[in-house]
PDB file with one MODEL, atoms N, CA, C and O in Angstrom:
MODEL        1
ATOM      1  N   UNK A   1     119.967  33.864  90.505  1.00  0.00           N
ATOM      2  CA  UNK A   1     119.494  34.467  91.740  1.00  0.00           C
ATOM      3  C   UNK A   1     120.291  33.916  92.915  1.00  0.00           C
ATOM      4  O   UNK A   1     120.710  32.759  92.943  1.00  0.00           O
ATOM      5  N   UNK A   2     120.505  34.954  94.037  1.00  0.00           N
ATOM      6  CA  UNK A   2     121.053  33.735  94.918  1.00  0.00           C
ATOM      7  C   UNK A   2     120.067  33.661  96.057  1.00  0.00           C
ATOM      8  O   UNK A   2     118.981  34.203  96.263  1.00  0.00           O
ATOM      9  N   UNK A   3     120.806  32.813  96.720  1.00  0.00           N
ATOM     10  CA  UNK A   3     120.083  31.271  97.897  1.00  0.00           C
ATOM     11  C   UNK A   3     119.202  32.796  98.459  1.00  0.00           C
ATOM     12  O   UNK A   3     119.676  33.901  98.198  1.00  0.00           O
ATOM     13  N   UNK A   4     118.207  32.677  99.053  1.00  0.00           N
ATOM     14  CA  UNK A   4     117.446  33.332 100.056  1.00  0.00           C
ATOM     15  C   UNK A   4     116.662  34.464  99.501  1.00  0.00           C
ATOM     16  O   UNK A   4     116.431  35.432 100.226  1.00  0.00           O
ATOM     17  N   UNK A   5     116.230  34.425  98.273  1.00  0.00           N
ATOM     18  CA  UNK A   5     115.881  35.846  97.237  1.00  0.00           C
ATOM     19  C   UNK A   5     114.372  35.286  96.881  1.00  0.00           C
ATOM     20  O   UNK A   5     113.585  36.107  96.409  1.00  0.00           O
ATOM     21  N   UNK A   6     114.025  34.222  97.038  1.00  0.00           N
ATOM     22  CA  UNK A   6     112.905  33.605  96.565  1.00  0.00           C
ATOM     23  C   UNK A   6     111.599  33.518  97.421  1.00  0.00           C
ATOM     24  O   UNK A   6     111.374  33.097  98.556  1.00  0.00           O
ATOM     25  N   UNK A   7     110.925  34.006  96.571  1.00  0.00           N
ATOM     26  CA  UNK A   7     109.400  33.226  97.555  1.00  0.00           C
ATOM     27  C   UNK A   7     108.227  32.837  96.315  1.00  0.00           C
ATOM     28  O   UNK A   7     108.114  33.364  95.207  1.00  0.00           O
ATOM     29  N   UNK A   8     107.545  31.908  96.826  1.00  0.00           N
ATOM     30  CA  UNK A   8     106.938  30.937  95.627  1.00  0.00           C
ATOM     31  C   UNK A   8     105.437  31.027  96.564  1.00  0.00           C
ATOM     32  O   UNK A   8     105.403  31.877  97.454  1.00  0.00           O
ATOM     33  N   UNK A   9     104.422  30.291  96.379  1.00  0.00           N
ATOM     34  CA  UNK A   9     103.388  30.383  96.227  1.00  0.00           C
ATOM     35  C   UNK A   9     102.558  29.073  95.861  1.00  0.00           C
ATOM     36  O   UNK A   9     101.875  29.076  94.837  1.00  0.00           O
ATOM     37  N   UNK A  10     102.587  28.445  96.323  1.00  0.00           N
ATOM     38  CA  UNK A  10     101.890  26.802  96.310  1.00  0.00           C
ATOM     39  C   UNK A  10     100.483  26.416  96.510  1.00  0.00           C
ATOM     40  O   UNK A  10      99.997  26.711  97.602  1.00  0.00           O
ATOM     41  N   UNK A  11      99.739  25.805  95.647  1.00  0.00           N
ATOM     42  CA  UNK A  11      98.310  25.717  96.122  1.00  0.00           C
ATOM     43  C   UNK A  11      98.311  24.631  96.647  1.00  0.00           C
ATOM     44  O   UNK A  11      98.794  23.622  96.132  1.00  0.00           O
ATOM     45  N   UNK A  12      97.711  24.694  97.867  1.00  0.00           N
ATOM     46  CA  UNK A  12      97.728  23.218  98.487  1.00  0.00           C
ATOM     47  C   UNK A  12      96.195  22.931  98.879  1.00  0.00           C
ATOM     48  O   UNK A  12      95.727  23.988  99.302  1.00  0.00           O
ATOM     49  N   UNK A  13      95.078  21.740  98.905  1.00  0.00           N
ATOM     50  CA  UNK A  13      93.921  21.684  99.520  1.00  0.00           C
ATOM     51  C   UNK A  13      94.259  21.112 100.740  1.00  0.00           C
ATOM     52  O   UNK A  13      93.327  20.409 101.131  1.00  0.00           O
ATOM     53  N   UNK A  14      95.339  21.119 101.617  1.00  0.00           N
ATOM     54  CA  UNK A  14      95.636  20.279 102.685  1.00  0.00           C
ATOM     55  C   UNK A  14      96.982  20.895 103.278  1.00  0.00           C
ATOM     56  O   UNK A  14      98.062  20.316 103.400  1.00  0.00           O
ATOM     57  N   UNK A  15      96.639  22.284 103.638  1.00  0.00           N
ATOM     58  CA  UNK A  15      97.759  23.272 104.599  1.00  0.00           C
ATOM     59  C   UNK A  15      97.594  22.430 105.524  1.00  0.00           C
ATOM     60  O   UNK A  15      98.179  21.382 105.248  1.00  0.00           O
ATOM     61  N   UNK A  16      97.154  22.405 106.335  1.00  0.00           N
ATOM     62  CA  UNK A  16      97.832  21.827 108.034  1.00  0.00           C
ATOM     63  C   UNK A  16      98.769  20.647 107.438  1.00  0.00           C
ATOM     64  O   UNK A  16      99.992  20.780 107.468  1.00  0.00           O
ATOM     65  N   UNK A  17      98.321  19.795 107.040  1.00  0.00           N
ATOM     66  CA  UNK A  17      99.271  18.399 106.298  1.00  0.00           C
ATOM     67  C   UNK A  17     100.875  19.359 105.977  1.00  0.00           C
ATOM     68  O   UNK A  17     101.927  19.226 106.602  1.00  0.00           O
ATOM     69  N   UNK A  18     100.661  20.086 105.083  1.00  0.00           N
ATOM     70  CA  UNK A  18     101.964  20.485 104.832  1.00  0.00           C
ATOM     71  C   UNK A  18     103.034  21.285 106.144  1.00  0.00           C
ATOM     72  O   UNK A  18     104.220  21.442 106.433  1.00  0.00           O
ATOM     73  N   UNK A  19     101.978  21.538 106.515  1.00  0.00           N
ATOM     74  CA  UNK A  19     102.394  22.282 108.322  1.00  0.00           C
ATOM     75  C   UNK A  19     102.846  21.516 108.965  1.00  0.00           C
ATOM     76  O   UNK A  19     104.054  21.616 109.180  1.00  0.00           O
ATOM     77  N   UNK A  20     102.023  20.298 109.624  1.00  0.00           N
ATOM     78  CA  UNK A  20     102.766  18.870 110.060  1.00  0.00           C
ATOM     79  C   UNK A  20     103.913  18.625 109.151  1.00  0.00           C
ATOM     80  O   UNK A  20     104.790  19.330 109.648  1.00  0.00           O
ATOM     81  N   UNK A  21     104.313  18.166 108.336  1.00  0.00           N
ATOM     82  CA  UNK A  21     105.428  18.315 108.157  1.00  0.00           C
ATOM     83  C   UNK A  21     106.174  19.004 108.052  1.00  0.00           C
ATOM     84  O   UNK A  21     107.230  18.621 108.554  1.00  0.00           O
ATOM     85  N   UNK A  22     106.229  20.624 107.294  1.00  0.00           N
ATOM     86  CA  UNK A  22     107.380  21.535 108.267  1.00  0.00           C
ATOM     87  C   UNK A  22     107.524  20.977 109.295  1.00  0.00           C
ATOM     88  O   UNK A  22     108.706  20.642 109.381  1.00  0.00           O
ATOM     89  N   UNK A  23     106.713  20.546 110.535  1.00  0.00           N
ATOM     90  CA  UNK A  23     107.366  20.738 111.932  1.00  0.00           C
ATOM     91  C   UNK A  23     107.991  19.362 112.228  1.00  0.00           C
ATOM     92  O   UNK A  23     108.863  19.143 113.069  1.00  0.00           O
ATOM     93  N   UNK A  24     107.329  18.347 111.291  1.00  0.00           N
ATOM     94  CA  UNK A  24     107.582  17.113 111.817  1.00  0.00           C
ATOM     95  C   UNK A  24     109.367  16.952 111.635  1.00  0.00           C
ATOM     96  O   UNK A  24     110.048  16.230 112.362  1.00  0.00           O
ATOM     97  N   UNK A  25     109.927  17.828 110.463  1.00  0.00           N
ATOM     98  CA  UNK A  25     111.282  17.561 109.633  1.00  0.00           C
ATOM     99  C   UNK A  25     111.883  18.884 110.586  1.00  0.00           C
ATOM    100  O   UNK A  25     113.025  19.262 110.327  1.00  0.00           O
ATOM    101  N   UNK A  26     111.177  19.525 111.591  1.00  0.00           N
ATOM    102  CA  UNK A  26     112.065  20.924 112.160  1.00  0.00           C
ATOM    103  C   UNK A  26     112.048  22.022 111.294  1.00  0.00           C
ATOM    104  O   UNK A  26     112.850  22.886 111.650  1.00  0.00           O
ATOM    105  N   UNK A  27     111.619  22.207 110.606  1.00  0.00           N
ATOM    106  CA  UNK A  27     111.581  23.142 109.525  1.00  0.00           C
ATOM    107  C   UNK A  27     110.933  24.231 110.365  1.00  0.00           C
ATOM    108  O   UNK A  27     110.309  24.255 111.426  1.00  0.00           O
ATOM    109  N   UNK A  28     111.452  25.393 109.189  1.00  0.00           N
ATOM    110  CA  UNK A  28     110.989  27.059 110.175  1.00  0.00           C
ATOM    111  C   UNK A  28     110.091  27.495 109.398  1.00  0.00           C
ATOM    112  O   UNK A  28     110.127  27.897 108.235  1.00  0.00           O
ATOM    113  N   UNK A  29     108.992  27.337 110.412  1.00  0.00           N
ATOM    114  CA  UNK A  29     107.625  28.071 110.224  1.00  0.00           C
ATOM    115  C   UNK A  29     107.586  29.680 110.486  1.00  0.00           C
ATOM    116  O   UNK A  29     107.884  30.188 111.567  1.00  0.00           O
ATOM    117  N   UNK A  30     107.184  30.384 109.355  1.00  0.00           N
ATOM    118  CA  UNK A  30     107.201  31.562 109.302  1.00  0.00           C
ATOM    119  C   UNK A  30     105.837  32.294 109.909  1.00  0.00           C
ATOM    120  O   UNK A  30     105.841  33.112 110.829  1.00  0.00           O
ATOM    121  N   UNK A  31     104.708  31.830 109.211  1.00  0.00           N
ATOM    122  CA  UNK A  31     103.527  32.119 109.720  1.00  0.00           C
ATOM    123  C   UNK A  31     102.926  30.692 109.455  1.00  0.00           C
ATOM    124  O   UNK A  31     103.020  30.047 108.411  1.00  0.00           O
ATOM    125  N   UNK A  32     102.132  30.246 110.900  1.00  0.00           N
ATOM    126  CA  UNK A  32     101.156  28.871 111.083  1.00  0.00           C
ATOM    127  C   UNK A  32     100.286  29.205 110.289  1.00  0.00           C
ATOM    128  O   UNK A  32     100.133  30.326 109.803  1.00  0.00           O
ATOM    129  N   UNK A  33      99.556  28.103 110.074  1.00  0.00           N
ATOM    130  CA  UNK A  33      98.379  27.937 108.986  1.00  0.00           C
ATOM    131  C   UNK A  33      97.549  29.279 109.656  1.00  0.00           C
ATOM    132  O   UNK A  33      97.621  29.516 110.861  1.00  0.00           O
ATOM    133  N   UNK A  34      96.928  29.938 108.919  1.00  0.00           N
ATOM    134  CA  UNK A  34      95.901  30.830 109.341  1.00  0.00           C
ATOM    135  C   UNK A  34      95.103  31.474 108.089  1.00  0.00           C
ATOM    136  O   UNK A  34      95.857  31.617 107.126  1.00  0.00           O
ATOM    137  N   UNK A  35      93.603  31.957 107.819  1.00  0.00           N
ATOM    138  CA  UNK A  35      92.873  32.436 107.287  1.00  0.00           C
ATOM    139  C   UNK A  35      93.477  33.645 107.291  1.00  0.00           C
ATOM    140  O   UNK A  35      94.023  33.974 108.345  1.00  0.00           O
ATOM    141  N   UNK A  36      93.524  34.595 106.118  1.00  0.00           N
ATOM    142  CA  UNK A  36      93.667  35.225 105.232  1.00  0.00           C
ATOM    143  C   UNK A  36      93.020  35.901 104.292  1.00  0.00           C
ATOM    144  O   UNK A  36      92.155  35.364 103.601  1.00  0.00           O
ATOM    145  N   UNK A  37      93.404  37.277 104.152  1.00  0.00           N
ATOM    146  CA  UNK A  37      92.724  37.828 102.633  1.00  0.00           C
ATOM    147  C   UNK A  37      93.632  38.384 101.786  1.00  0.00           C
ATOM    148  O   UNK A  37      94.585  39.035 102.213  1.00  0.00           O
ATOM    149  N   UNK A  38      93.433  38.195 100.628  1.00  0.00           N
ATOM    150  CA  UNK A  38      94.805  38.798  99.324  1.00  0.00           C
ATOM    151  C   UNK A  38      93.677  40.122  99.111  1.00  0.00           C
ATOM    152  O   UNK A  38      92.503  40.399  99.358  1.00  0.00           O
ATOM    153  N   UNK A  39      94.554  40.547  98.657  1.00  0.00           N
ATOM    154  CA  UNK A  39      94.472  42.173  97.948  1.00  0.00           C
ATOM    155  C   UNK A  39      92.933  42.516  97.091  1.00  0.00           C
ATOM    156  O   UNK A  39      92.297  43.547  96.868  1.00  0.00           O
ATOM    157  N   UNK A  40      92.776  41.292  96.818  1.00  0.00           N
ATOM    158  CA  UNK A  40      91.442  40.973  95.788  1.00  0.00           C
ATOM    159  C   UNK A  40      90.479  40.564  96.538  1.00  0.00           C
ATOM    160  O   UNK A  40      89.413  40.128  96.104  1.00  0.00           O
ATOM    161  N   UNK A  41      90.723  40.653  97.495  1.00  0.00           N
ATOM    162  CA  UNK A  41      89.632  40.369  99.204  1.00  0.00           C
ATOM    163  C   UNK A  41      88.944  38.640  99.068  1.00  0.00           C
ATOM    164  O   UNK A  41      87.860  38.183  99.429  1.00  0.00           O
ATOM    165  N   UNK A  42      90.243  37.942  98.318  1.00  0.00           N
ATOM    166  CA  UNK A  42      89.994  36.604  97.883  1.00  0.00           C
ATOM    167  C   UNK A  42      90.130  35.780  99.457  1.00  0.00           C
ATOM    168  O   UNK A  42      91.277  35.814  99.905  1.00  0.00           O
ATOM    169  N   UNK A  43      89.330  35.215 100.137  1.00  0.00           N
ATOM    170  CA  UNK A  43      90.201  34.507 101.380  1.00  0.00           C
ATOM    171  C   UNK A  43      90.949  32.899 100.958  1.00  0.00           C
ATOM    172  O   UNK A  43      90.617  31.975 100.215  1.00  0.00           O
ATOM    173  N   UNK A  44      91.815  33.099 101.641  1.00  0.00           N
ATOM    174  CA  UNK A  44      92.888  31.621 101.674  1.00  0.00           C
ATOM    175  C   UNK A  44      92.639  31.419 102.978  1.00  0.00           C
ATOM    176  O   UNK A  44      92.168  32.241 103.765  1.00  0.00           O
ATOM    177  N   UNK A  45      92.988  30.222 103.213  1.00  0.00           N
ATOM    178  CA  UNK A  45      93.713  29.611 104.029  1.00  0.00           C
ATOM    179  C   UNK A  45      95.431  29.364 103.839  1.00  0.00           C
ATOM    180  O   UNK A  45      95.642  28.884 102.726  1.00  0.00           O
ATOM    181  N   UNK A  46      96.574  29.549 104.557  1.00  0.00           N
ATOM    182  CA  UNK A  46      97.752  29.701 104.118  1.00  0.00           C
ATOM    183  C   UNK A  46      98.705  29.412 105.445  1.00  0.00           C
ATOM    184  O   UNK A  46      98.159  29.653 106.521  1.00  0.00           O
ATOM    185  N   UNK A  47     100.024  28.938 105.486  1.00  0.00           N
ATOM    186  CA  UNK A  47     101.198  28.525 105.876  1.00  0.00           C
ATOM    187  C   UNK A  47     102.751  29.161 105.111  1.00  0.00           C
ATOM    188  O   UNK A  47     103.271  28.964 104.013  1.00  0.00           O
ATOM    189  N   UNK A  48     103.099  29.921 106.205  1.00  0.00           N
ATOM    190  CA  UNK A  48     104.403  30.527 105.190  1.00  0.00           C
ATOM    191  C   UNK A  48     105.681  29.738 105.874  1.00  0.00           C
ATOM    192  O   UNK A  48     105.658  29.676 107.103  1.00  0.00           O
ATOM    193  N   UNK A  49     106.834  29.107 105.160  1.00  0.00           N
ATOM    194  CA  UNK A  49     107.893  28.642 105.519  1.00  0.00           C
ATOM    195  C   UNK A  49     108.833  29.395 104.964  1.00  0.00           C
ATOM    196  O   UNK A  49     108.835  30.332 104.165  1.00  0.00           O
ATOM    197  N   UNK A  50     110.120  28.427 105.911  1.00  0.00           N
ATOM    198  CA  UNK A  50     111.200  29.427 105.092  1.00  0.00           C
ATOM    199  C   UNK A  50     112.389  27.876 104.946  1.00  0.00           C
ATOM    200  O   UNK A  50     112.734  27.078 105.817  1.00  0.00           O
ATOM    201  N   UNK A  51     112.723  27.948 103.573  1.00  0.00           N
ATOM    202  CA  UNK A  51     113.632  26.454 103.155  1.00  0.00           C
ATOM    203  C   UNK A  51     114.949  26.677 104.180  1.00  0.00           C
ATOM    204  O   UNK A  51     115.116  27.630 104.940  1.00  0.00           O
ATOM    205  N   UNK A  52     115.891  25.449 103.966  1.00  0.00           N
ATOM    206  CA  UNK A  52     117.541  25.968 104.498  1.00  0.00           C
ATOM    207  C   UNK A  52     117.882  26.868 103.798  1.00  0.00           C
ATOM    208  O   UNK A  52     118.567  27.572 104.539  1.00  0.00           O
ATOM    209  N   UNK A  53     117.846  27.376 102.703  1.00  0.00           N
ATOM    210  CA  UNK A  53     118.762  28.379 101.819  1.00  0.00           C
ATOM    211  C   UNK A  53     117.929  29.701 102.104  1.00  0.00           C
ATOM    212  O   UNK A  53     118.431  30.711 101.608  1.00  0.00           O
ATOM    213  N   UNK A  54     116.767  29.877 102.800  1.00  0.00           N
ATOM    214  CA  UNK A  54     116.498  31.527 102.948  1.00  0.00           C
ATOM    215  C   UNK A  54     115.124  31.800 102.338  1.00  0.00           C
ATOM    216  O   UNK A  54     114.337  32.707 102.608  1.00  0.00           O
ATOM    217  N   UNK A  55     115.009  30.735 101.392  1.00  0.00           N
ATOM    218  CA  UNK A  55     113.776  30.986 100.722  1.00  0.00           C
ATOM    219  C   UNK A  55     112.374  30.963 100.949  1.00  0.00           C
ATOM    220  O   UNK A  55     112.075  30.017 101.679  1.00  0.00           O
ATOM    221  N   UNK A  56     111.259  31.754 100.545  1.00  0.00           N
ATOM    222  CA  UNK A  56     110.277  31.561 101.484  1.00  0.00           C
ATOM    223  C   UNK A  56     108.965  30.911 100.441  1.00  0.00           C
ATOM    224  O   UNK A  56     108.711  31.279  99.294  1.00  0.00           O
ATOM    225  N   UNK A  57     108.269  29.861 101.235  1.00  0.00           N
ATOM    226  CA  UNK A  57     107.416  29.416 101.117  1.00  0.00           C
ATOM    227  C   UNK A  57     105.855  29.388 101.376  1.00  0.00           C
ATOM    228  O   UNK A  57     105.451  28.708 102.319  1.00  0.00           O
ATOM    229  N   UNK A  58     104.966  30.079 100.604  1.00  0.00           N
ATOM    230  CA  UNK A  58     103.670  29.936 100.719  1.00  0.00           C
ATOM    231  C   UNK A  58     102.544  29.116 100.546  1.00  0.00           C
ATOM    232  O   UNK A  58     101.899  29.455  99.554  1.00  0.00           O
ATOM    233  N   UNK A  59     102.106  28.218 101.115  1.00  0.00           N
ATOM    234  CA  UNK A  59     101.137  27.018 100.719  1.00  0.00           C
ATOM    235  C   UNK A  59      99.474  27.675 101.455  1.00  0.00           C
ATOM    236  O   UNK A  59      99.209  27.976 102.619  1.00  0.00           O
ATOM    237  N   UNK A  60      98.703  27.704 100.334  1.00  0.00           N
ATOM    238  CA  UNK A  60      97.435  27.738 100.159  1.00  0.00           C
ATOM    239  C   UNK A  60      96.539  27.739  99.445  1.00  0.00           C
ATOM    240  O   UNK A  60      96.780  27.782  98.239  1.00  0.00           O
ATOM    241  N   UNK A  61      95.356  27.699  99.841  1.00  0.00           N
ATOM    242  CA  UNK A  61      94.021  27.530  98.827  1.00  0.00           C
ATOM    243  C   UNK A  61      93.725  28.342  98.278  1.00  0.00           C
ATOM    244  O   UNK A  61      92.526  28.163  98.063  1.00  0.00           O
ATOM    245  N   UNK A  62      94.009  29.175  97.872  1.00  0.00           N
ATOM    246  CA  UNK A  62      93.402  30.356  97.045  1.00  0.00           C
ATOM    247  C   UNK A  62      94.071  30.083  95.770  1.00  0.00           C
ATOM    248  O   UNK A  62      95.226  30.436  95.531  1.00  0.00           O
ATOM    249  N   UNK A  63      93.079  29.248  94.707  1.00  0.00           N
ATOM    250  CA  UNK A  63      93.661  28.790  93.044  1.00  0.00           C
ATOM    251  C   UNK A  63      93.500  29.931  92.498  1.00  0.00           C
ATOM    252  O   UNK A  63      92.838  29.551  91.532  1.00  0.00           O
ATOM    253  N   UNK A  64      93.628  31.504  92.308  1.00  0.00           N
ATOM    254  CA  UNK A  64      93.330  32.598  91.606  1.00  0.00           C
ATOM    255  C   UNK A  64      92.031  32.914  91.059  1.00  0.00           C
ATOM    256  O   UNK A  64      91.170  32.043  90.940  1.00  0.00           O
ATOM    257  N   UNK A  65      91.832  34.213  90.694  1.00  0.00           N
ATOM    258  CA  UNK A  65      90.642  34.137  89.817  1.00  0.00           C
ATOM    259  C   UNK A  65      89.771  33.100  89.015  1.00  0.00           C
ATOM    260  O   UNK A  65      90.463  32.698  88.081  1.00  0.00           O
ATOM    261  N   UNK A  66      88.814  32.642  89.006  1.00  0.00           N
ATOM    262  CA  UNK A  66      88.315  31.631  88.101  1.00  0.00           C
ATOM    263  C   UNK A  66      87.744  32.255  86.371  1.00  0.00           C
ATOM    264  O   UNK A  66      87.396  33.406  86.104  1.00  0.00           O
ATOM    265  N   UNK A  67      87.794  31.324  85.631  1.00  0.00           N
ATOM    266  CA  UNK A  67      87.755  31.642  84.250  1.00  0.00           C
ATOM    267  C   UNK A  67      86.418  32.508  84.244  1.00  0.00           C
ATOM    268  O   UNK A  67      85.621  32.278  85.153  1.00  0.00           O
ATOM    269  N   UNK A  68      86.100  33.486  83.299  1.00  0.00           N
ATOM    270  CA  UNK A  68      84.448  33.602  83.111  1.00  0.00           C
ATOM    271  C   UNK A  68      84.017  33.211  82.134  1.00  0.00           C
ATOM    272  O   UNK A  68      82.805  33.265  81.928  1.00  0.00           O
TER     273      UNK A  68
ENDMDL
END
């Protein structure tokens, strides 16, 4: 694949933490932490970045569906 084609998806219980640091290192914040709903009307909380190479980064709480 090349540099800037990617976006990933991270569960984090501690978005702002990961937010503070995007900003603390200068890093480019795509979208600030903010509440959210996925498609499945699941709410997150979430932070989108973008790496040096283009790539984009999603950190939030939403662990997927749970088992039944």
């Amino acid at each position: 694949m090349r540099a800037g084609t990617s976006a990933v998806y991270v569960v984090s219980d501690d978005v702002d933490a990961v937010h503070r640091r995007v900003v603390a290192a200068e890093g480019e914040v795509l979208e600030p932490p903010h509440e959210t709903r996925f498609g499945s009307g699941a709410a997150a909380f979430v932070c989108t970045v973008r790496d040096p190479e283009g790539n984009l980064w999603t950190f939030g709480t939403y662990r997927g569906p749970s088992p039944e």
